[in-house]
N, CA and C atoms as an extended XYZ file, in Angstrom:
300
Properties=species:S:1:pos:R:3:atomname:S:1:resname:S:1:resid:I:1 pbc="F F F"
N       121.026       45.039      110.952 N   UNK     1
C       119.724       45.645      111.041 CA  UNK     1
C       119.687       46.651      112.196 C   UNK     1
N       119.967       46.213      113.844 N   UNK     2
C       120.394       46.867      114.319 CA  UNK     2
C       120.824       48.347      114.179 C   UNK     2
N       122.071       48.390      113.594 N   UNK     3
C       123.228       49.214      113.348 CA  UNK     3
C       122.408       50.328      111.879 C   UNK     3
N       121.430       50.094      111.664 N   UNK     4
C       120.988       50.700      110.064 CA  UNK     4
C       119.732       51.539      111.091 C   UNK     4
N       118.877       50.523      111.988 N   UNK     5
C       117.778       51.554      112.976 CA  UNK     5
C       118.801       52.631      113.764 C   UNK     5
N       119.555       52.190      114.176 N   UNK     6
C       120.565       53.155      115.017 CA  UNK     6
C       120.571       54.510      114.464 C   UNK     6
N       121.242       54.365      112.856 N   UNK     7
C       121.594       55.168      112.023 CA  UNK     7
C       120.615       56.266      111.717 C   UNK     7
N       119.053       55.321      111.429 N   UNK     8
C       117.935       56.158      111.066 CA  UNK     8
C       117.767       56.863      112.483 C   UNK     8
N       117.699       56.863      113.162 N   UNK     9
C       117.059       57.229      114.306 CA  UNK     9
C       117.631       58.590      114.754 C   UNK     9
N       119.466       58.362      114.588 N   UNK    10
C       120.252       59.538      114.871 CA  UNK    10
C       120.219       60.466      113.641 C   UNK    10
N       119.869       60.306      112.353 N   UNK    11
C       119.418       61.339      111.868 CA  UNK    11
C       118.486       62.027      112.083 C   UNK    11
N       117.159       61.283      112.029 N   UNK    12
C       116.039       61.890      112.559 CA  UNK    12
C       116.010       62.610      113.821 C   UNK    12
N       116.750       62.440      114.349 N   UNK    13
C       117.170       63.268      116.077 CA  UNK    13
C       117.715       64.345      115.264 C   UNK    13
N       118.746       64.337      114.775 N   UNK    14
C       119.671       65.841      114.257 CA  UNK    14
C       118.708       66.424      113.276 C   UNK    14
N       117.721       65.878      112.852 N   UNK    15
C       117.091       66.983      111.553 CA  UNK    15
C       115.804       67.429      112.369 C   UNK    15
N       115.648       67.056      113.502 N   UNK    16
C       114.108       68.036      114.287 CA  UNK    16
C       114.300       69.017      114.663 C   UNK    16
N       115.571       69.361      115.068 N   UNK    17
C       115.692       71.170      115.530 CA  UNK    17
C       116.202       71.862      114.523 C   UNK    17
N       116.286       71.405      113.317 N   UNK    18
C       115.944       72.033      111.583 CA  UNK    18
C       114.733       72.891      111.442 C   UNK    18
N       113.988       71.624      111.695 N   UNK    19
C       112.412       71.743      111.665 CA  UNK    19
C       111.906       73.439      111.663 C   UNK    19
N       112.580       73.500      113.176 N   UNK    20
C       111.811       74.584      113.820 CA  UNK    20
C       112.523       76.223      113.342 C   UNK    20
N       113.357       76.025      112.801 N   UNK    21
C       113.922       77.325      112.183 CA  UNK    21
C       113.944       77.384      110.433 C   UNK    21
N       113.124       76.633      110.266 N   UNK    22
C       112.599       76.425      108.688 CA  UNK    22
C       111.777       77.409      108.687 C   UNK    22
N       110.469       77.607      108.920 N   UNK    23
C       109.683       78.172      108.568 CA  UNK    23
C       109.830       79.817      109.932 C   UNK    23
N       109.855       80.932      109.151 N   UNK    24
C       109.886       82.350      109.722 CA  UNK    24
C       108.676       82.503      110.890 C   UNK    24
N       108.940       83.242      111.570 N   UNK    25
C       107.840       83.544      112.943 CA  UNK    25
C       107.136       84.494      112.482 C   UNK    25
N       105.508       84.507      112.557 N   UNK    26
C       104.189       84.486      112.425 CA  UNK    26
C       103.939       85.743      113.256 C   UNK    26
N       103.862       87.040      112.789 N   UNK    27
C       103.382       88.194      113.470 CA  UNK    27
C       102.077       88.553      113.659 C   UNK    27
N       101.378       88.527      115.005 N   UNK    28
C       100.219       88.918      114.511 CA  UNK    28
C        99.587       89.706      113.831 C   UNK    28
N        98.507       90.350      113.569 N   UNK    29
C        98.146       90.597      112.620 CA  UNK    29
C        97.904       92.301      113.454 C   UNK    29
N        97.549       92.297      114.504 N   UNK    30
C        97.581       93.791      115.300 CA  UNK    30
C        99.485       94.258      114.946 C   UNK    30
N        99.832       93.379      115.225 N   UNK    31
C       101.207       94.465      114.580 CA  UNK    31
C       101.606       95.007      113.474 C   UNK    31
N       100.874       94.848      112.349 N   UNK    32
C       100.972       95.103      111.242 CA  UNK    32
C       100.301       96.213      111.159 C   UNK    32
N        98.891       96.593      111.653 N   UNK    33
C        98.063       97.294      112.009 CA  UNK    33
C        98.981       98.488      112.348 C   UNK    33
N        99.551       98.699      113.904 N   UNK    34
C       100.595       99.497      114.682 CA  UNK    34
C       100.935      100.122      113.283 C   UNK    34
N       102.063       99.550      112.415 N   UNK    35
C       103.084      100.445      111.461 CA  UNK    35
C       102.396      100.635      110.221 C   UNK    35
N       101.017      100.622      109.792 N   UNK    36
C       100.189      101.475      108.466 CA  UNK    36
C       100.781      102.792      108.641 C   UNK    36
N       101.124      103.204      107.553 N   UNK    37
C       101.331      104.961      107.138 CA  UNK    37
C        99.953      105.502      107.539 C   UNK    37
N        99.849      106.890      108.265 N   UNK    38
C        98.968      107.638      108.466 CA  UNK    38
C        99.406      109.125      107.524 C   UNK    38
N        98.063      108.847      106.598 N   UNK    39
C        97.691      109.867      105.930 CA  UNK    39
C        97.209      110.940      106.095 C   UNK    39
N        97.416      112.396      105.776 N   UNK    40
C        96.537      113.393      106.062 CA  UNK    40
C        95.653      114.261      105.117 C   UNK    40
N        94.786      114.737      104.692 N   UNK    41
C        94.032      115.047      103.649 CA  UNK    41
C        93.165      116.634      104.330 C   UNK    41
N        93.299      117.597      103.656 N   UNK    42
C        93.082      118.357      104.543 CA  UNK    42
C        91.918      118.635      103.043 C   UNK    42
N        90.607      119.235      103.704 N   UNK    43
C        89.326      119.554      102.584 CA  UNK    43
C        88.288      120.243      103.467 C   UNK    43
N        86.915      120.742      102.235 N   UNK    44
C        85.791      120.741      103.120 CA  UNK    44
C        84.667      119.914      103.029 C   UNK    44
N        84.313      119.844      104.518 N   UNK    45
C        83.029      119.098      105.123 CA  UNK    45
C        81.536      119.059      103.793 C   UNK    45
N        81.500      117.823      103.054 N   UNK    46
C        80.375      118.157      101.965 CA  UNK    46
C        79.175      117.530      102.939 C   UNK    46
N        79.538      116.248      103.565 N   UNK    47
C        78.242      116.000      104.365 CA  UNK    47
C        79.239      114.759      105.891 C   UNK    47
N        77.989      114.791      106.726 N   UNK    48
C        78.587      114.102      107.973 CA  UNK    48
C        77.560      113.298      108.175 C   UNK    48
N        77.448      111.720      108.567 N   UNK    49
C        76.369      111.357      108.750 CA  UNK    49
C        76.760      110.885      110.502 C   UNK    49
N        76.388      110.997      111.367 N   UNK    50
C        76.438      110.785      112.628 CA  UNK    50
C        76.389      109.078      112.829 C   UNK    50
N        75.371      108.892      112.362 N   UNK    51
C        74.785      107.655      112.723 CA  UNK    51
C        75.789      106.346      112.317 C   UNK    51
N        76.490      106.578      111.121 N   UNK    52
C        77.652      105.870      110.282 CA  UNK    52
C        78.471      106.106      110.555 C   UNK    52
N        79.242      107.702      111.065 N   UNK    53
C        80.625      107.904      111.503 CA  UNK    53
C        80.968      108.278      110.075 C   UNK    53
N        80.254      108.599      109.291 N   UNK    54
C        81.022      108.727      107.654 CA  UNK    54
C        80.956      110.303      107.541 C   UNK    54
N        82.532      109.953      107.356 N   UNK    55
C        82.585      111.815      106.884 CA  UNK    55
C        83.020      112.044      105.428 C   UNK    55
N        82.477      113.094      104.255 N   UNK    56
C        82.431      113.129      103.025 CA  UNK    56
C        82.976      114.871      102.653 C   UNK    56
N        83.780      114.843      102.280 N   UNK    57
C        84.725      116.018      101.496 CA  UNK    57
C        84.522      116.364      100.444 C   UNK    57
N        84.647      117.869      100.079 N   UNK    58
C        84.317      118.236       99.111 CA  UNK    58
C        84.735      117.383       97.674 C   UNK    58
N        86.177      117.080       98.044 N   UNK    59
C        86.697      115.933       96.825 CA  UNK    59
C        86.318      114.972       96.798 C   UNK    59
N        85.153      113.915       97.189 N   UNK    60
C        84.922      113.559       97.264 CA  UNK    60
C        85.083      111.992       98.004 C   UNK    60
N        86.383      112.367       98.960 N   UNK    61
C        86.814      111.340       99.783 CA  UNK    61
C        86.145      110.953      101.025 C   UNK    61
N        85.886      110.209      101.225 N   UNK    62
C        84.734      109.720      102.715 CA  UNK    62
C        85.625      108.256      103.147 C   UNK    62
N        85.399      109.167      104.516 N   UNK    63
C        86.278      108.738      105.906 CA  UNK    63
C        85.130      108.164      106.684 C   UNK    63
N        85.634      106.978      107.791 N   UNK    64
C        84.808      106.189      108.535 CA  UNK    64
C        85.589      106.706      109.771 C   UNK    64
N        84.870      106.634      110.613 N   UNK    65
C        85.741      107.304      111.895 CA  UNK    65
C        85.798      106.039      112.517 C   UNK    65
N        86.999      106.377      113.243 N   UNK    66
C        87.478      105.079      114.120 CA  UNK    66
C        86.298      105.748      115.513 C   UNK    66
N        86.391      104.153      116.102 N   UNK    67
C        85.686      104.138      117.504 CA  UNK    67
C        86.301      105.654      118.546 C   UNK    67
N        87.876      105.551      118.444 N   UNK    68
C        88.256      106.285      119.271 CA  UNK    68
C        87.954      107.432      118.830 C   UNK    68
N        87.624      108.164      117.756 N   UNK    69
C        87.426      109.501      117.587 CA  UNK    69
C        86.483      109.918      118.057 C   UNK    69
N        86.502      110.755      119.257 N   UNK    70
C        85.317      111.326      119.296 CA  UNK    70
C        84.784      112.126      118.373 C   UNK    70
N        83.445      111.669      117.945 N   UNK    71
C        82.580      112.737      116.943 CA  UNK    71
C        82.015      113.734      117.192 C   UNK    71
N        82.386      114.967      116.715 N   UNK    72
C        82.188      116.707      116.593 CA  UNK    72
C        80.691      116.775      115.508 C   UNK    72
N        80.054      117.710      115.788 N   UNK    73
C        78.849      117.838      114.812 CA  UNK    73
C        79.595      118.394      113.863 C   UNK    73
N        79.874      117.809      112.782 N   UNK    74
C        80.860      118.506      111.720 CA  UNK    74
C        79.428      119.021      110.342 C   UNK    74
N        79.845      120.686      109.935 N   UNK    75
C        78.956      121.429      109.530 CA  UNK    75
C        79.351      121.176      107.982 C   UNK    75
N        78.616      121.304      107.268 N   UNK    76
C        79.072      121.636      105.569 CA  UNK    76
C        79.957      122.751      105.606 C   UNK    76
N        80.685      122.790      104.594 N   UNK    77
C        81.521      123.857      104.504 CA  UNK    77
C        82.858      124.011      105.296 C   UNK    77
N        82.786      123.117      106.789 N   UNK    78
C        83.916      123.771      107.604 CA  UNK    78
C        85.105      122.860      107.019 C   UNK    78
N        86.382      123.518      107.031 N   UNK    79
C        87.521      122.904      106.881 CA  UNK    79
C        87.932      122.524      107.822 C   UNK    79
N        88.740      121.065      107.439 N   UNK    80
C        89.076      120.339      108.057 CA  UNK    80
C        90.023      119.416      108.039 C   UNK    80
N        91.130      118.636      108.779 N   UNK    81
C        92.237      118.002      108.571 CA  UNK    81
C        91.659      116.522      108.773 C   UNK    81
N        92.350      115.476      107.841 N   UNK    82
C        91.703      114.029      108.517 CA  UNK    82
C        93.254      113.255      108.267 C   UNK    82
N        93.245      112.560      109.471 N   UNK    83
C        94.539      111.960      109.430 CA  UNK    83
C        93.601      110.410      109.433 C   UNK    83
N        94.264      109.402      108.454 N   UNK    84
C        93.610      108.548      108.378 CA  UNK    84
C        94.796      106.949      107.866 C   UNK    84
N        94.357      105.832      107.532 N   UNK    85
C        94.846      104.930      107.509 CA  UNK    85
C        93.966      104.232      106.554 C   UNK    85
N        94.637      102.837      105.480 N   UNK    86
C        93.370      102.093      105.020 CA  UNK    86
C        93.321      101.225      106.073 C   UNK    86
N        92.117      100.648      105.840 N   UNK    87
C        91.921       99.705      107.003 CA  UNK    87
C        90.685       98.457      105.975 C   UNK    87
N        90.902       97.364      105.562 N   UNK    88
C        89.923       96.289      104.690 CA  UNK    88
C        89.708       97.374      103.440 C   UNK    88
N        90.518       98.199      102.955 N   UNK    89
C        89.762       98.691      101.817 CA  UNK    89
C        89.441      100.294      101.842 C   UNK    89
N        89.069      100.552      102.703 N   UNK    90
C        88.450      101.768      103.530 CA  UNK    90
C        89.078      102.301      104.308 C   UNK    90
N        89.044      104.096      104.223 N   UNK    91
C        89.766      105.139      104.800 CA  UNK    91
C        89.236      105.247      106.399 C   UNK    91
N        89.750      104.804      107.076 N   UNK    92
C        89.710      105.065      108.408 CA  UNK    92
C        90.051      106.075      108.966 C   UNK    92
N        89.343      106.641      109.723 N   UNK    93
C        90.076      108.464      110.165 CA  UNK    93
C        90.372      108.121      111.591 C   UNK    93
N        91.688      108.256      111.691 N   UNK    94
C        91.960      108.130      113.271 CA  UNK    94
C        91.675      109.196      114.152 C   UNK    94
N        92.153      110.324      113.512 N   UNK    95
C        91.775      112.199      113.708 CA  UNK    95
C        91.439      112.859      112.917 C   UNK    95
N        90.133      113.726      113.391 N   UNK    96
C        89.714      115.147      112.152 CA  UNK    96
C        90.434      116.137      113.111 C   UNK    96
N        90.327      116.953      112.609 N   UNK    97
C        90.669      118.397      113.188 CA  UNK    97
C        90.444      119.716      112.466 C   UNK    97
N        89.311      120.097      112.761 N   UNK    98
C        88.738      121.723      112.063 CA  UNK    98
C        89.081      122.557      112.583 C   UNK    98
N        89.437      123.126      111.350 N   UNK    99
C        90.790      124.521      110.920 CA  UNK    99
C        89.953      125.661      110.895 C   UNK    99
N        90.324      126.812      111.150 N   UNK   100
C        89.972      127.977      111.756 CA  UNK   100
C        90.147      128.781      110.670 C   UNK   100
């Protein structure tokens, strides 16, 4: 009886540092974020709403501006570059930039 607990015991010792290289390491979720493809879409300004951060293109694509963008009074008509990302679904604009 002895000699059979012995036995169990030293397996169970050799199969716990199994354990821990079984299952793959857990990236957070901001790093995934970091490497999204950034898109660029270049159009014109159909409407801007300030208050939302929503910007709307003649093609009818509408961009949410990220926090960091600072917002420009963007006019109907002006052309403009939007470098953007999805982000839950939705086009996130990291940068506009109106073209001359």
């Amino acid at each position: 009886m002895k000699k059979i607990m012995i036995g169990a015991l030293a397996l169970i010792a050799c199969g716990l540092p199994l354990t821990a290289n079984a299952a793959p390491p857990k990236h957070p979720a901001t790093a995934a974020a970091k490497h999204e493809k950034t898109t660029t879409t270049d159009g014109t300004v159909s409407a801007w709403a300030a208050d939302t951060r929503m910007l709307k293109l003649n093609s009818g694509d509408e961009f949410k501006l990220d926090t960091s963008v600072k917002a420009a009074d963007y006019k109907t008509g002006q052309k403009v570059s939007v470098h953007w990302i999805t982000k839950d679904g939705a086009k996130l604009a990291e940068r506009v930039s109106v073209k001359k």
